[in-house]
N, C-alpha and C positions, 0 to 999 in steps of 0.2 A: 574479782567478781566471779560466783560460780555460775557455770553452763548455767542456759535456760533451762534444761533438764531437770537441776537441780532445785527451781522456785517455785515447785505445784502450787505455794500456798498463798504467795501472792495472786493479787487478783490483776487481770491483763485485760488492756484495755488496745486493741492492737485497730491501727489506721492502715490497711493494705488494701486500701481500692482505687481504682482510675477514678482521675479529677474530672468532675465536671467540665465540656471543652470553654474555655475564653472567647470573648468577643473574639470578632475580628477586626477591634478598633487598636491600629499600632500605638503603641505607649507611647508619650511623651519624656524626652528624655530632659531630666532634672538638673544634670552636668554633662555637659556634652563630651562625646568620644566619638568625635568622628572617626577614626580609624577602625571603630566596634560596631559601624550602626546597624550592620548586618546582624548582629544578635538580636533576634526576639525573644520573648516570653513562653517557655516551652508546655506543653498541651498535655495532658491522657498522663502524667508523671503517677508510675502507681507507687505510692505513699507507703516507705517501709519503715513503719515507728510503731511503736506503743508506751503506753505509760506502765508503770511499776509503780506499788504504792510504797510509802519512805515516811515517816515520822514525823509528821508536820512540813515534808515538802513531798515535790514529786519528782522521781527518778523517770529519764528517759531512753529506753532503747533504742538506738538506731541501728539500721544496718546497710549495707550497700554494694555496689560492687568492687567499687574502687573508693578514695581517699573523700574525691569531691562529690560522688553520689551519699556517702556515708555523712559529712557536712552539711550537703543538700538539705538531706533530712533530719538532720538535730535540728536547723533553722526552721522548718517546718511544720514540725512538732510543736517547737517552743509556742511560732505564734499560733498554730491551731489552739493551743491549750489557752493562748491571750482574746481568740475570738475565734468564730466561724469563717475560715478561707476560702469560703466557698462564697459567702459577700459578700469578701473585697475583691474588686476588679482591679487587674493589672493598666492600671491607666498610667500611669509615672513609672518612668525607672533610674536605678539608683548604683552609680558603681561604689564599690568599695574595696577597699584596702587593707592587708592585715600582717604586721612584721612582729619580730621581736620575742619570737616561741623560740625553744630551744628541743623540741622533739615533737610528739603525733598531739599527745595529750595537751601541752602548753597551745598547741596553735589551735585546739577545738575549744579550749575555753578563751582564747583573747577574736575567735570567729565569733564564738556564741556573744560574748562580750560586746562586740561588734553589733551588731543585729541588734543586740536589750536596746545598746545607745541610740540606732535610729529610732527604735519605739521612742523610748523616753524623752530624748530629746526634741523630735520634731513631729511627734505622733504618726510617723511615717507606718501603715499598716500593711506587710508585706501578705502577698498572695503567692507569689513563686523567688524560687534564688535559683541560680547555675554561677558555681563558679568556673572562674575561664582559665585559671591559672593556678597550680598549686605547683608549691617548690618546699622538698624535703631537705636540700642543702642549706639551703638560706632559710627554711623555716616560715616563709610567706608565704597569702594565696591573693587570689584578686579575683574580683568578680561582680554582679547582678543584682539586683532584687527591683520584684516589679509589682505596683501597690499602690495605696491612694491613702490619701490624708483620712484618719480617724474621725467616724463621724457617728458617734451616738443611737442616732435615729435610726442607723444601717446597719452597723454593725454589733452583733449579740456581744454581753460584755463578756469576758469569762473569767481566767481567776488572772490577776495581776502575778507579774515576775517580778522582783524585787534585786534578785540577783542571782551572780550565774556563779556557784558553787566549784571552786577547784577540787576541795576534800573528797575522795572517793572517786573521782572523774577517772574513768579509764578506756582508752583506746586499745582493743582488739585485732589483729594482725588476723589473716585469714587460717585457719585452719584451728584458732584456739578456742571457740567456741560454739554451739550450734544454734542458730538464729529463728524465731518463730517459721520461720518460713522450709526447715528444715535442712539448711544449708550448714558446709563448716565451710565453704573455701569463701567466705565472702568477709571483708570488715566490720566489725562491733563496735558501740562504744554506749556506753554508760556514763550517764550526767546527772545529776541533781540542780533541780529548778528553786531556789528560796522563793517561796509564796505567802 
């Protein structure tokens, strides 16, 4: 993928603002982790993403400071781009699990992978993620997401994901590319969304 530098000619659709703050009503937890219940729903997260336009789908930029800020935000992205996150409340939350990658890029597409499945499967609409664990030996992460069941009436539809694109997906190591934000020491990655 070239430097941001290099795509004047795309058109950039970039989310880098403080969230709206959340209730102050504690989420309900969906599976219980009592050893974790000290983890809440994190507040004011400013949003480092944008969209890139792609040929019948959408590519996403993310960027971050580290592995699991850079995750953070592909998950974030995706569902902004599935509805307006600023209508679902964090009322439910949701741990998950993610093994079986073999380097940076394998474990951001079986994460992203991850996240489509809770949409799909249980209409689960997230509103924030933090993962609590990422492990580059073993290739796992673990972690959050905090959200409520999909509900029509509430939430604006947006464009449906269908699938989360290996081809072209690339993870960014700090120093190899410079991020809208004007940064090179941070993490990148680049994904394509099938719409």
């Amino acid at each position: 993928m070239p430097d941001h530098e290099e795509l004047p000619q795309r058109e950039r659709r970039s989310r880098r603002h403080a969230k709206e703050p959340t209730k102050s009503e504690k989420p309900t937890e969906e599976q219980p982790q009592p050893e974790s219940s000290s983890i809440e729903c994190p507040t004011n997260r400013v949003e480092r993403f944008e969209y890139l336009d792609h040929t019948a789908d959408i590519q996403v930029h993310s960027w971050g400071h580290d592995l699991k800020e850079l995750f953070e935000n592909q998950c974030l992205a995706m569902y902004d781009y599935m509805t307006t996150r600023s209508k679902v409340e964090p009322l439910n939350r949701r741990s998950f699990e993610v093994e079986g990658a073999h380097d940076h890029s394998s474990l951001l597409f079986r994460f992203m992978d991850e996240m489509l499945f809770v949409f799909s499967a249980d209409l689960f609409t997230v509103h924030e993620c933090t993962i609590t664990h990422i492990d580059t030996t073993n290739w796992s992460l673990s972690g959050y997401v905090w959200g409520e069941q999909w509900n029509t009436d509430k939430h604006p539809i947006g464009t449906e994901i269908k699938a989360i694109t290996f081809g072209s997906l690339e993870v960014l190591e700090p120093g190899n590319t410079l991020n809208p934000d004007g940064h090179k020491d941070e993490w990148n990655a680049y994904l394509i969304l099938d719409i």
